[in-house]
C-alpha positions in Angstrom: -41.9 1.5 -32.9 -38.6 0.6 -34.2 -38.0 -2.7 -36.2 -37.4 -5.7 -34.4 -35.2 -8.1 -36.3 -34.3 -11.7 -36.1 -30.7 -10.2 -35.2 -31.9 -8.7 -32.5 -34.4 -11.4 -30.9 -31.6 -13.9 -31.1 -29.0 -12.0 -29.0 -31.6 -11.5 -26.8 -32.2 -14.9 -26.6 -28.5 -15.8 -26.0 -28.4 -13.3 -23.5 -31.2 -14.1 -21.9 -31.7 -18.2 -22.3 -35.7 -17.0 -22.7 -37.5 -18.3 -25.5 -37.7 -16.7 -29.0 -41.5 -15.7 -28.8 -40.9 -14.4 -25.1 -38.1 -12.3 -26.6 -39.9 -10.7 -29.6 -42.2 -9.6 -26.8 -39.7 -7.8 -24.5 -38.4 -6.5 -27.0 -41.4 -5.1 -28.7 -42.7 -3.9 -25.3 -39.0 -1.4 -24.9 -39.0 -0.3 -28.3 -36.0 -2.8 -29.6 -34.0 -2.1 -26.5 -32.0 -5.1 -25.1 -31.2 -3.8 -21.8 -34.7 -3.3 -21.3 -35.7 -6.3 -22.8 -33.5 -8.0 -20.5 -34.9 -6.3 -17.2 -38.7 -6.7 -18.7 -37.7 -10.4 -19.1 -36.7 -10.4 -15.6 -39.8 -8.7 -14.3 -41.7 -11.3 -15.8 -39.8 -14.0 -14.3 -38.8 -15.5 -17.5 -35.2 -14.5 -17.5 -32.6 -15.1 -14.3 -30.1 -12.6 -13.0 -27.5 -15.8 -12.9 -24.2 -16.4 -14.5 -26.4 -19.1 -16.5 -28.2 -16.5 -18.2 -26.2 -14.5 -19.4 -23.5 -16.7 -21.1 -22.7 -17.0 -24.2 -23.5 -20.3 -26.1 -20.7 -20.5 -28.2 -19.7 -24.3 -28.1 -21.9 -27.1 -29.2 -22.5 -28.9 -32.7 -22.4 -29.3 -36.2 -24.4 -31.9 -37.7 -26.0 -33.5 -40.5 -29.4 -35.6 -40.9 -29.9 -37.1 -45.0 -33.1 -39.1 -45.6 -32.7 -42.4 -46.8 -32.3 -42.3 -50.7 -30.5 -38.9 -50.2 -33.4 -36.6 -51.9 -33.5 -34.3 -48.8 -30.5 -33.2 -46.3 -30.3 -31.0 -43.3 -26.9 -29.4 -42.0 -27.6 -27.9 -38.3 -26.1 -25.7 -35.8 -27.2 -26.0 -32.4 -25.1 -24.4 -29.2 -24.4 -24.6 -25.6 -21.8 -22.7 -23.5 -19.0 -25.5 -23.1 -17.5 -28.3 -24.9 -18.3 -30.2 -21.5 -22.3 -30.3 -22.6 -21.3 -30.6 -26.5 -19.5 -34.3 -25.5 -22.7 -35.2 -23.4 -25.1 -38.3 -25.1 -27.9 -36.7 -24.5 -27.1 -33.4 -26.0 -25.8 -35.1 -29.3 -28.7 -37.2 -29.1 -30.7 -34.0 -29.2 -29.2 -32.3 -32.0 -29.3 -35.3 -34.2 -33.5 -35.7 -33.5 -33.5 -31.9 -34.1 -31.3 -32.0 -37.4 -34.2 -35.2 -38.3 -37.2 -32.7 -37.7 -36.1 -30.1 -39.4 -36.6 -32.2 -42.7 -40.3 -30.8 -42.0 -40.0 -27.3 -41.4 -38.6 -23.9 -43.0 -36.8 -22.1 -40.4 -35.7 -22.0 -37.1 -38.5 -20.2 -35.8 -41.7 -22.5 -37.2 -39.5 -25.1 -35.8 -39.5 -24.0 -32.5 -43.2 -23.9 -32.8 -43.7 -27.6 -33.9 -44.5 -30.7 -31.5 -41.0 -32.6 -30.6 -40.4 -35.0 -33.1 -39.8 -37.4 -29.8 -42.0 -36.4 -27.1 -45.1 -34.6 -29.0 -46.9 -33.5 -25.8 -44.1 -30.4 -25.9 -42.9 -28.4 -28.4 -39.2 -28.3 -30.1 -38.7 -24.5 -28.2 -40.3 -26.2 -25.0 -37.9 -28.8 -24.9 -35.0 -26.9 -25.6 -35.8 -25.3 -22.1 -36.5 -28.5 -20.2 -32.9 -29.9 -21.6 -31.1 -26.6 -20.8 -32.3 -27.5 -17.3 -31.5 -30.9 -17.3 -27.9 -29.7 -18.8 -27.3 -26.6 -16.9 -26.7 -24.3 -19.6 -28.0 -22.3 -22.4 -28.5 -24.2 -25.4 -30.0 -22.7 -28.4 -31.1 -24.1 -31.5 -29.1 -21.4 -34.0 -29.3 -22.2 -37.4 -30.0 -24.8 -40.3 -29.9 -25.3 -43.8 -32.5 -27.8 -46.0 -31.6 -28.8 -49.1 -34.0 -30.6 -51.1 -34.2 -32.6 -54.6 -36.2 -30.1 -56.9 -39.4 -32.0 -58.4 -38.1 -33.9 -61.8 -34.5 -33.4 -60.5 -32.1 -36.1 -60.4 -29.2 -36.5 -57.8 -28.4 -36.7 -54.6 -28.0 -34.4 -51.8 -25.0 -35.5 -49.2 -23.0 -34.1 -46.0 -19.7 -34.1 -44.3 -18.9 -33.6 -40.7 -15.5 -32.6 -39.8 -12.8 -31.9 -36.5 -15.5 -33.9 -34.5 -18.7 -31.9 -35.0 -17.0 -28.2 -35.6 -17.2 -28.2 -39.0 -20.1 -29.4 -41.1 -21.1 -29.1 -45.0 -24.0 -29.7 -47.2 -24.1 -30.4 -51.0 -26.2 -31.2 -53.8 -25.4 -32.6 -57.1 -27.5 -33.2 -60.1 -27.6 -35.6 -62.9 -29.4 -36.4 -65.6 -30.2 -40.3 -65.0 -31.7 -41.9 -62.4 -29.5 -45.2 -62.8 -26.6 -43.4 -62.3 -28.3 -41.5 -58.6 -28.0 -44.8 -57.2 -24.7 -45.6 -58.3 -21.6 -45.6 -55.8 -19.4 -43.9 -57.6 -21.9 -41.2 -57.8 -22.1 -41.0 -53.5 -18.8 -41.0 -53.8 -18.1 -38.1 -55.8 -20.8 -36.4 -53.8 -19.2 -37.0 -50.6 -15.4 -36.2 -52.1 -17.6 -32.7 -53.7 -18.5 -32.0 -49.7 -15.2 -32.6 -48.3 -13.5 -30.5 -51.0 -15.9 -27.8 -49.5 -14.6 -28.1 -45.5 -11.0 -28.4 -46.5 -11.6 -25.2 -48.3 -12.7 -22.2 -46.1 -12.1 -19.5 -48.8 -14.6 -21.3 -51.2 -17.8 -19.8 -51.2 -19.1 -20.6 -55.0 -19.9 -23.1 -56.9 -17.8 -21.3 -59.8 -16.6 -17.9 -60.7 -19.3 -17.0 -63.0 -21.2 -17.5 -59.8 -20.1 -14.7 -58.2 -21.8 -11.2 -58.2 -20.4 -8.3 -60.0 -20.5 -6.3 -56.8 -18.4 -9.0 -54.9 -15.9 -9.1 -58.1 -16.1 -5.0 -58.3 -15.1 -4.8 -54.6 -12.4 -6.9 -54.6 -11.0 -4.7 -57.5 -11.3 -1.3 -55.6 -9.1 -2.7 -52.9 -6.3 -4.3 -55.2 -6.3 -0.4 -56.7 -5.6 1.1 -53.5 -3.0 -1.4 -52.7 0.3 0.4 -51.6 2.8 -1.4 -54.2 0.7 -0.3 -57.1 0.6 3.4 -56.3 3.2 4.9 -58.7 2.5 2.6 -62.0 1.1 4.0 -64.5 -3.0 3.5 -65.3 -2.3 0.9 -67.9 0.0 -1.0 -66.2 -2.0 -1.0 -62.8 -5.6 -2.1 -64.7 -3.2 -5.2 -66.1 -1.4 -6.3 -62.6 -5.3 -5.7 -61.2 -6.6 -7.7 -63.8 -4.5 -11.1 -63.0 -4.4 -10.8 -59.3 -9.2 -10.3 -59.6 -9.2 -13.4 -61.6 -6.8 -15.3 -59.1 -8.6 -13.9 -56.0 -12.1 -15.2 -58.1 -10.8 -18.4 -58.4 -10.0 -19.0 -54.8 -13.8 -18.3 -54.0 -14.9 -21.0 -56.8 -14.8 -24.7 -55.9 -14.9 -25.7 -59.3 -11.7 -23.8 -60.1 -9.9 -25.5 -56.6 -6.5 -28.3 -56.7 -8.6 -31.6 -55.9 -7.6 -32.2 -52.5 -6.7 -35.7 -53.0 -5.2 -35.2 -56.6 -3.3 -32.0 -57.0 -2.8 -32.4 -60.4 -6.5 -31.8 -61.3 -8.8 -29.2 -59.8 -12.4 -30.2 -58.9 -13.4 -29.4 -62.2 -11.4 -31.9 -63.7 -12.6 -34.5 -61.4 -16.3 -33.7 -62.1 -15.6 -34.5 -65.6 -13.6 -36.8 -65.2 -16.5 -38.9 -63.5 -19.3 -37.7 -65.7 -17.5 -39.6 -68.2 -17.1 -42.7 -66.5 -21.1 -42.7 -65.3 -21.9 -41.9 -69.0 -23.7 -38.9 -67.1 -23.8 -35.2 -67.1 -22.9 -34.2 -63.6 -23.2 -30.8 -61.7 -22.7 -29.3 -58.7 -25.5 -27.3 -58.1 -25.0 -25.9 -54.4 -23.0 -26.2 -51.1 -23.2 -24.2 -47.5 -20.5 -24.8 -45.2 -21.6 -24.2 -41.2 -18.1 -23.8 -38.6 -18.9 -23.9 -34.6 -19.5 -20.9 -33.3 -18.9 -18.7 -36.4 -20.3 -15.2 -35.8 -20.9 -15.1 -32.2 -18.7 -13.3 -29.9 -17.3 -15.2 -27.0 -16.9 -14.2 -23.9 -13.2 -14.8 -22.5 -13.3 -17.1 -19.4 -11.4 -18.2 -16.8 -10.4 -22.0 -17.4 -9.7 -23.0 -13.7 -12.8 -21.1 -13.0 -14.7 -22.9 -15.9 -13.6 -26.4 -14.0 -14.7 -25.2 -11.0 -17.9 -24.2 -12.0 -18.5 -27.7 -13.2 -17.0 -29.9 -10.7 -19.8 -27.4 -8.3 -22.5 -28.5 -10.9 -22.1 -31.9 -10.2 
């Protein structure tokens, strides 16, 4: 039987609009294939042949939940198929009580599993359904990241939502003091740390030593093959190489990026900078950066069609 990964069961579910443990099933009754899966689903009444079904859920939201006294964040992506549903109350109202409960859980799928956090006779993938009924389209719980206060850790984990739910980030930085946690300058820093991260796409570690030889070692096979270098000479070409790695390393560290509200100093400087005002040592310790839709493949559509379509709905 072949494998049957998450890959796989999600697309399905994004194709289909059918629930993830309905999917793994179809799926593991045609041997992993998705056109089958899709017509099994179909068979078993589970899946519609409608225009519902089938679309993409591209659109939606980015957001954020952070218990009180920041020890434990949440940064979540859920998805519909227009930016009609994402502006609807009770869709944001959804993804902010699913971004709470999934303070209690480790991934999307044991998630799904759990009672809703607001109505606990259903569960969370149970829900999801009755909503994408109530809504008219597919919506699909996607993705989310905890982050978590390590036991005997000090610091304070903090998010940023940006371009009105498109663009969301999670961070967590550590110090060695509890005073200084509950300090505002501290939140502050944390907060200026997570919108350093959304105004920087590139940015992908905390700092260069960070990153792993086989990241650093690719990005010097492709500055050797590079067309302008072709007819130096082997010296001179490992030199040139040389300065424009440590350039391209540096744009994938945050640490090593012009502080976006100081030019003069990078965010390096500004950690310091504050560490020595809080009389604290302060680190960043990690960040993840979600963008809307990032990953899936849209389907082009017809706008006037689009407004047709929900002007019918109504």
């Amino acid at each position: 039987m072949a494998e049957i990964s998450a890959k796989l069961v999600q697309e399905l579910r994004q194709t289909t609009g059918a629930g993830m443990m309905d999917c793994k099933k179809a799926l593991k009754e045609t041997d992993g294939d998705i056109q089958k899966a899709i017509e099994w689903l179909r068979q078993k009444g589970i899946a519609k042949a409608d225009k519902g079904a089938g679309r993409i859920a591209a659109e939606g939201l980015v957001d954020t939940y952070i218990q009180p006294g920041g020890e434990v964040g949440v940064l979540i992506e859920v998805n519909c198929q227009t930016d009609f549903v994402a502006r609807n109350e009770a869709f944001k109202a959804l993804v902010q009580n699913l971004a709470k409960q999934a303070t209690t859980a480790e991934n999307v799928e044991a998630m799904l599993a759990q009672p809703y956090i607001e109505d606990e006779s259903v569960n969370v993938e149970d829900f999801i359904k009755q909503m994408s009924g109530q809504l008219g389209e597919n919506i699909q719980l996607r993705r989310f990241a905890k982050y978590a206060l390590s036991t005997g850790t000090k610091g304070i984990v903090d998010s940023y939502i940006h371009t009105g739910g498109r663009v969301g980030v999670l961070v967590e930085l550590n110090n060695q003091n509890d005073s200084v946690s509950d300090r505002s300058e501290f939140q502050t820093l944390t907060r200026s740390v997570a919108m350093q991260v959304a105004a920087c796409p590139n940015v992908e570690y905390v700092n260069v030593d960070e990153i792993p030889a086989e990241v650093a070692q690719k990005e010097k096979d492709i500055e050797m093959g590079r067309d302008d270098l072709a007819n130096k000479p082997q010296n001179i070409k490992e030199k040139i190489v040389q300065g424009r790695i440590e350039k391209r390393l540096q744009e994938m560290s945050l640490l090593d990026q012009p502080y976006i509200r100081d030019q003069s100093i990078t965010v390096e400087e500004l950690i310091k900078q504050n560490a020595s005002k809080l009389g604290d040592s302060v680190q960043v310790r990690r960040f993840i950066r979600y963008i809307l839709g990032e990953g899936i493949e849209k389907q082009e559509s017809n706008f006037a069609e689009e407004v047709a379509a929900q002007m019918g709905s109504k």
